[in-house]
C-alpha positions as CSV (number, residue, x, y, z in Angstrom):
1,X,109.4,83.3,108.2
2,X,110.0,85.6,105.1
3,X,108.1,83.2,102.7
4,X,107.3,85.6,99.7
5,X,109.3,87.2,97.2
6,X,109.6,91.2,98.0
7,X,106.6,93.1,96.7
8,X,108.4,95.7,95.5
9,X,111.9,95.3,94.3
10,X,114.0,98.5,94.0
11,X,114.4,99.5,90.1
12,X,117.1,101.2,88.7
13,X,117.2,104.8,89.2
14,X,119.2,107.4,86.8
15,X,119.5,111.0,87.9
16,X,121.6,113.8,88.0
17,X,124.3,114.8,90.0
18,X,122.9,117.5,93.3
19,X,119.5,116.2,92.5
20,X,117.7,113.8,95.1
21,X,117.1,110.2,94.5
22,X,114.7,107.8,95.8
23,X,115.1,104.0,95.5
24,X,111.9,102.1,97.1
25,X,111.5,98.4,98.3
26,X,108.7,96.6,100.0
27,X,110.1,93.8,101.8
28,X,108.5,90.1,101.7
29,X,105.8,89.6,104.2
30,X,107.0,88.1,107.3
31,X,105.9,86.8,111.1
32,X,107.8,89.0,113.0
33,X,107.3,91.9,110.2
34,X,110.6,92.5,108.7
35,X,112.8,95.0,109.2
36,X,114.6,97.5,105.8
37,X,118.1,97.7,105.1
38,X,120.3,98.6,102.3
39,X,123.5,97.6,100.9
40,X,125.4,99.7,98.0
41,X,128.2,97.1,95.7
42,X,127.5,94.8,99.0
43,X,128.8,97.0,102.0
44,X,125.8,97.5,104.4
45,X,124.6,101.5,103.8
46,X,125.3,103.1,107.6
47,X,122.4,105.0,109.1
48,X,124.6,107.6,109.8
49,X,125.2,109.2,106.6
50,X,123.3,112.7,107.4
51,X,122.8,112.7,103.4
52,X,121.1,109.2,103.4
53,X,117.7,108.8,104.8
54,X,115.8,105.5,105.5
55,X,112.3,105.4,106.2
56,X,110.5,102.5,105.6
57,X,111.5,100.7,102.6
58,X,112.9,103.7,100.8
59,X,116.3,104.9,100.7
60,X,116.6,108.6,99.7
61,X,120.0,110.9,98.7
62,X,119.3,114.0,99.5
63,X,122.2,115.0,96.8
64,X,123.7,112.7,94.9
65,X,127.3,112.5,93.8
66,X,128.6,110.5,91.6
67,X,130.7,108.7,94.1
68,X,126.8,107.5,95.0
69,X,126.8,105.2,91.5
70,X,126.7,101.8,92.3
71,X,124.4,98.9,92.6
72,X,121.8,98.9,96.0
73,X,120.2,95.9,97.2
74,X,117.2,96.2,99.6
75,X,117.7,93.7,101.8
76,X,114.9,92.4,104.6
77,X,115.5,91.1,108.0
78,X,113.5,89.4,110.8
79,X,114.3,87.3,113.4
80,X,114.6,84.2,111.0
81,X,116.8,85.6,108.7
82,X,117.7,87.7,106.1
83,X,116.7,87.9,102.3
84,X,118.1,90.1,99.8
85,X,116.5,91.7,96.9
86,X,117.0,91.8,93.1
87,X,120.0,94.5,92.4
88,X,119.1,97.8,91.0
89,X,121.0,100.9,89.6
90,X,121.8,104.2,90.7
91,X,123.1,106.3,87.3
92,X,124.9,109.5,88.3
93,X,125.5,111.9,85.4
């Protein structure tokens, strides 16, 4: 069951371009516990991306480009389903 709303959505983030950014969720509560992922303009983020880290609910860049502009959504998953968060921002100047 993912019966709340997330406890911490991700808010929009503006930074510069080479700098590191952090986006941060907290997923619903949930029986199993939920699992983290990310989406950027709605393609699921790949794990594989040596520049893009995942631990826990947070997403971090270690340097941003501008091609990294776009909208993320934090999106929880457990075994009864999947729940996406609010959209938030990532400004690259």
């Amino acid at each position: 069951v993912l019966r709340d709303e997330f406890r911490q959505p991700p808010g929009d983030v503006v930074v510069a371009a080479g700098e590191p950014a952090v986006l941060e969720c907290i997923p619903p509560r949930g029986h199993p516990e939920p699992s983290v992922s990310w989406k950027k303009n709605g393609a699921r983020l790949s794990a594989m991306d040596e520049r893009l880290t995942l631990r826990g609910g947070k997403l971090m860049l270690a340097n941003t480009r501008k091609s990294d502009a776009g909208v993320y959504v934090c999106v929880a998953t457990n075994a009864v389903g999947e729940k996406d968060s609010e959209p938030a921002e990532l400004v690259v100047f």
